[in-house]
C-alpha positions in Angstrom: 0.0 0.0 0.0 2.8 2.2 0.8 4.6 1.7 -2.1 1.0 2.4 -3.9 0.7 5.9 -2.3 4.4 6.6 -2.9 4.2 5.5 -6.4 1.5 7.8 -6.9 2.4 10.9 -5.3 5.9 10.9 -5.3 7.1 10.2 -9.4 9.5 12.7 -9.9 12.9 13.8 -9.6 12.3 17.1 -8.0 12.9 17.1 -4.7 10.4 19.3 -4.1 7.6 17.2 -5.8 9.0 14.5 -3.8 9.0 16.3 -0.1 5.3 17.5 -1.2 4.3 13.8 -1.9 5.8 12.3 1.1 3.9 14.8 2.8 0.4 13.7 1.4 1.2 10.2 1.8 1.6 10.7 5.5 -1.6 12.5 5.6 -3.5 10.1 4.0 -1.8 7.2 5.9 -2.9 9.7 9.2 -6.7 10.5 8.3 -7.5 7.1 6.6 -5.7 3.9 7.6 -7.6 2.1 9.9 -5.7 -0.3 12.9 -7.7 -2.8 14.8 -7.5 -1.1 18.1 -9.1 2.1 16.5 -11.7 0.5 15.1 -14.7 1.7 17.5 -13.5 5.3 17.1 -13.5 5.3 13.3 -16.8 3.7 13.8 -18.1 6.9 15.9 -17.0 9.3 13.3 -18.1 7.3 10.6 -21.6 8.1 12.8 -21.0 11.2 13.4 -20.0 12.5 10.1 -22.1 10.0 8.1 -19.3 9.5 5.4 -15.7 8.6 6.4 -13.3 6.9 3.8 -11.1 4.5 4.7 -8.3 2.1 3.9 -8.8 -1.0 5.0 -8.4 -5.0 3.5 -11.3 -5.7 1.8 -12.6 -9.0 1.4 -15.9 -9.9 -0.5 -17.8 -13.2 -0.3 -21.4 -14.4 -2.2 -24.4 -15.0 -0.3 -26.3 -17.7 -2.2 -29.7 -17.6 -0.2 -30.0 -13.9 -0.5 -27.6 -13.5 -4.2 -25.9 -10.7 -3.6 -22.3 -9.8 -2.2 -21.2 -8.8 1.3 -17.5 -7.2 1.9 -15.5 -7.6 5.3 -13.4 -4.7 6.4 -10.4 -6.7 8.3 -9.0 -3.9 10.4 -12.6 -1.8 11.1 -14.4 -5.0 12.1 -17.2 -4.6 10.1 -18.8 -7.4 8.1 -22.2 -8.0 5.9 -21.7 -5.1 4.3 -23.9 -4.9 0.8 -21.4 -4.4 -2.1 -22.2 -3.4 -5.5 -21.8 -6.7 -7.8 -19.4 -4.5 -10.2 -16.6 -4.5 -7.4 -15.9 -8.4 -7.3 -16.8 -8.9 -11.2 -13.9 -6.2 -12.0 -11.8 -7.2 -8.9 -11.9 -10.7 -9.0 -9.4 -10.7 -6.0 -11.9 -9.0 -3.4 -13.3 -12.7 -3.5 -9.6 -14.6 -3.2 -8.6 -13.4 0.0 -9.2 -9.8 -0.2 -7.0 -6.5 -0.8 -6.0 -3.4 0.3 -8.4 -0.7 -0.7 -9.0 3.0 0.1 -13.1 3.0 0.5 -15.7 5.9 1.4 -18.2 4.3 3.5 -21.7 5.9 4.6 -23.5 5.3 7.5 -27.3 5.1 7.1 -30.5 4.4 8.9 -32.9 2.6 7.4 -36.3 1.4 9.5 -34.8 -1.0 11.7 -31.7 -1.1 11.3 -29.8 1.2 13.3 -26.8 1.7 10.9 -26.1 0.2 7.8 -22.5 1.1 6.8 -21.9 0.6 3.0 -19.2 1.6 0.4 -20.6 4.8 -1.9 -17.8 5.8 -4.0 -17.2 3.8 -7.0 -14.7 6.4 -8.2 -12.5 6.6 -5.2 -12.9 2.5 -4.7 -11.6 2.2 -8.4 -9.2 4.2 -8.2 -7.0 2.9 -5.7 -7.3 -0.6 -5.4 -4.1 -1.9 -4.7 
């Protein structure tokens, strides 16, 4: 992932390109990687805010009974999550183990259910799937 964000943002041989890049690598690393033992407080801005993104494994299995997809998010905790069927048909991997992804998730209410977290944008899904 690291090399992913570095790859990215730092391409260059100006120093001051690079300095710039390894600067916005550590604050994406800062605001949107998620470790285990911060889970519960990405969770409670997640609420708060209603939309958070995140970079987290991502791992995507098929429910049979209900035909439809559900993603786990290793490091937030979070699993049954309803994902899009265009994610694992163009990212076969999401179903062979998972990978690293930066996701923006939402956090709804819908009747019942108290929160229903699910990933919104395609375009920031698709673009950096590592």
């Amino acid at each position: 992932m690291l090399e992913f964000l570095l790859g990215q943002y730092c391409s260059s041989d100006d120093e001051s390109v690079i300095e710039k890049g390894v600067q916005n690598v550590k604050h994406i690393l800062a605001d949107n990687f998620v470790r285990p033992d911060e889970s519960q407080k990405i969770l409670s801005q997640l609420r708060k805010k209603g939309s958070h993104t995140i970079i987290n494994m991502v791992t995507v299995r098929l429910d049979m009974k209900k035909d439809c997809f559900f993603a786990e998010f290793s490091n937030l905790g979070v699993g049954n999550v309803p994902i899009a069927d265009e994610y694992p048909e163009k990212f076969d991997r999401l179903l062979c183990g998972g990978i690293w992804c930066i996701v923006q998730l939402d956090y709804e209410v819908e009747g019942d259910n108290k929160a229903l977290v699910s990933p919104t944008s395609t375009k920031k899904f698709l673009q950096t799937v590592f």
